[in-house]
C-alpha positions as CSV (number, residue, x, y, z in Angstrom):
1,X,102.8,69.7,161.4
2,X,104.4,69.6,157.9
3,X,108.1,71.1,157.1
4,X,107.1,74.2,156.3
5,X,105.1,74.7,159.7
6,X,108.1,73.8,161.6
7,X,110.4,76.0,160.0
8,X,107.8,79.0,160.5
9,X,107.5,77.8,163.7
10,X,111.7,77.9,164.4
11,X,112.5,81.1,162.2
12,X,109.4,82.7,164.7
13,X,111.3,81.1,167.9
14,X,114.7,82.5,167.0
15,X,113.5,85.6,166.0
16,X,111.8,86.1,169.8
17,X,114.9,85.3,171.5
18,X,116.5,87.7,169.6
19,X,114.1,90.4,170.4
20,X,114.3,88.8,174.1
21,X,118.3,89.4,174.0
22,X,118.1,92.9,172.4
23,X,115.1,94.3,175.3
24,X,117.8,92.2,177.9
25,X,120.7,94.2,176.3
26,X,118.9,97.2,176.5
27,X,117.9,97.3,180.2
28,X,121.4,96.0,181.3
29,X,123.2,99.2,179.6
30,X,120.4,101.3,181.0
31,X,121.1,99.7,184.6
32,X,124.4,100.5,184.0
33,X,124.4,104.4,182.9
34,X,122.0,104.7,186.0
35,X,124.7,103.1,188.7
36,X,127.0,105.4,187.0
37,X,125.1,108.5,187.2
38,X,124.0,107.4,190.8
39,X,127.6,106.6,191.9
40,X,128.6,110.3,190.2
41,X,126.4,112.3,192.1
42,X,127.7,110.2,195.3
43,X,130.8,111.6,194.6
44,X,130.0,115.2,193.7
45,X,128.4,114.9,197.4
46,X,130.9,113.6,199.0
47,X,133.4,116.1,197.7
48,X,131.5,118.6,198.4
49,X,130.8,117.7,201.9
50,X,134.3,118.0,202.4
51,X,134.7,121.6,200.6
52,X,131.9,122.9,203.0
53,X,133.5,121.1,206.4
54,X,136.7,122.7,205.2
55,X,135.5,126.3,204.1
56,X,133.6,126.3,207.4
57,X,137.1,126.7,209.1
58,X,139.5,129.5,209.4
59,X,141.8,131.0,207.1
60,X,144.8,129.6,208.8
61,X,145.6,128.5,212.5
62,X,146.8,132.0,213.2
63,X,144.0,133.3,211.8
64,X,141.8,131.4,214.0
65,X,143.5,132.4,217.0
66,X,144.1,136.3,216.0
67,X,144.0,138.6,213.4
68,X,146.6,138.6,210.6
69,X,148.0,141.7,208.5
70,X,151.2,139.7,207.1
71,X,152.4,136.7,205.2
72,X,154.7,135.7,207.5
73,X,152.6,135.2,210.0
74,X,150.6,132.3,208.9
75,X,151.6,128.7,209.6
76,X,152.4,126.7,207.4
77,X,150.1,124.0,205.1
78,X,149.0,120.9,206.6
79,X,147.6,119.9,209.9
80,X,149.3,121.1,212.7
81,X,148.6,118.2,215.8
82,X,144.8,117.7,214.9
83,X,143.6,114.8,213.3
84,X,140.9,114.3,211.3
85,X,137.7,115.5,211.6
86,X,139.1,117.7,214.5
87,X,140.6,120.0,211.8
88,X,140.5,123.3,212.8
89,X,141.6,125.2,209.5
90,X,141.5,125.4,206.1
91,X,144.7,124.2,205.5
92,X,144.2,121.3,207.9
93,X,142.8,119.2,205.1
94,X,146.5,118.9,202.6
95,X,147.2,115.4,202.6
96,X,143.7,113.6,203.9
97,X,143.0,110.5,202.6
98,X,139.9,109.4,203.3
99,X,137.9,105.9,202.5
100,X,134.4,105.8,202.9
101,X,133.0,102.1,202.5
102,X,130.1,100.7,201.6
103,X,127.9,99.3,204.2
104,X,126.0,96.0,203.0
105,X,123.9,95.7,206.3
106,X,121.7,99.0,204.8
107,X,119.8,97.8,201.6
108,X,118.0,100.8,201.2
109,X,120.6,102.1,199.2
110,X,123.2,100.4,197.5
111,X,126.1,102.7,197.0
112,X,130.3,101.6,196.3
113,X,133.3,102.2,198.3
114,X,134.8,105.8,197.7
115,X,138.5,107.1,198.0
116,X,138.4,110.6,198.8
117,X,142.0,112.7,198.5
118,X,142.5,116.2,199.4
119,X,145.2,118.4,198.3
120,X,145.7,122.3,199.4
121,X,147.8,124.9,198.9
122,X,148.7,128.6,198.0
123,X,147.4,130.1,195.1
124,X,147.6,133.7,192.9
125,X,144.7,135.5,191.8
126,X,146.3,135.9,187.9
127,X,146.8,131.9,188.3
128,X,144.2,130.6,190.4
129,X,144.9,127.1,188.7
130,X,148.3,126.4,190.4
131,X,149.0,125.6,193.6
132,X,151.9,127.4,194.6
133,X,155.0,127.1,197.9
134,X,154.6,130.8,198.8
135,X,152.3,132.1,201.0
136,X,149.5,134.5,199.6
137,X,145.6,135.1,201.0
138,X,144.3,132.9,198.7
139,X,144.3,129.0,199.2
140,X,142.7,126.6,197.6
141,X,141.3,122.9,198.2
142,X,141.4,120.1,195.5
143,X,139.3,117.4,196.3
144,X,139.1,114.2,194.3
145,X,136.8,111.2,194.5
146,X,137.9,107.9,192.8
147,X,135.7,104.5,193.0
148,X,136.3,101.1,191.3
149,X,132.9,101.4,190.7
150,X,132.9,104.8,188.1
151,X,134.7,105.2,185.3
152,X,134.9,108.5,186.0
153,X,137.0,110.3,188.6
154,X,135.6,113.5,190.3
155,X,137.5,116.8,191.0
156,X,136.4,119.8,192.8
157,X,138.2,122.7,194.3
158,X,137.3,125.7,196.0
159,X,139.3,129.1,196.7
160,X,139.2,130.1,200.6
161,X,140.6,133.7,200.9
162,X,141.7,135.6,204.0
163,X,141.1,139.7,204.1
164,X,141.9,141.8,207.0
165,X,141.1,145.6,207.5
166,X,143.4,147.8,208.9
């Protein structure tokens, strides 16, 4: 092999291992965008898991005892004696921190460890948006899921209302 040959033969190798490090490059942020999106719709589960347990519950723990026609008579936010997951009302669920961990033993699907927090209180119907002290029919739940492993941090809410006839 002559000079020229060789330095064909070099100029070919390094530009392989460059195509070889941009196809690499390429599957890595691929692999990345799918753990995200994976992780993400983890999260949107598990929040909503905990919307449904909760919305599945009564209005208040007066109003799962008897029937309620006035402000005053519903207790106030936060669990009363019960601890979780022996809630039994909406309101039960203010305040739960919840950690839900990874187990490494189950290699059929590789998930992260997930910190769920849930937040509930009064809100209006003209401001649905802000939790509020005083009491009205209307509550609602913020749940938020956090994980070192997302960028992202997901937030759902739901509105539970109470209506009575008289």
């Amino acid at each position: 092999m002559n000079t020229g040959q060789m330095l064909i033969t070099l100029g070919a190798l390094i530009l392989l291992s460059l195509v070889i490090l941009r196809v690499n490059t390429g599957f890595l942020t691929t692999d990345i965008a799918l753990m995200e999106t994976k992780f993400n719709v983890v999260a949107i589960s598990l929040g909503t898991s905990f919307i449904e347990e909760a919305t599945g519950k009564a209005f208040d723990q007066n109003t799962n005892i008897s029937s309620v026609s006035a402000l005053n008579q519903l207790s106030s936010i936060g669990p009363e004696a019960e601890t979780y997951p022996n809630f039994n009302d909406f309101d039960d669920y203010d305040g739960l921190e919840k950690i839900v961990k990874y187990d490494a033993s189950d290699t059929t699907f590789l998930s992260a460890d997930f910190k769920i927090n849930c937040e509930v209180g009064y809100v209006t119907p003209a401001n649905p948006e802000v939790l509020i002290s005083s009491k009205t029919w209307h509550k609602r739940l913020n749940v938020t899921v956090t994980s070192p492993s997302m960028s992202d941090t997901i937030k759902l809410s739901k509105i539970h209302s109470y209506f009575f006839f008289r």
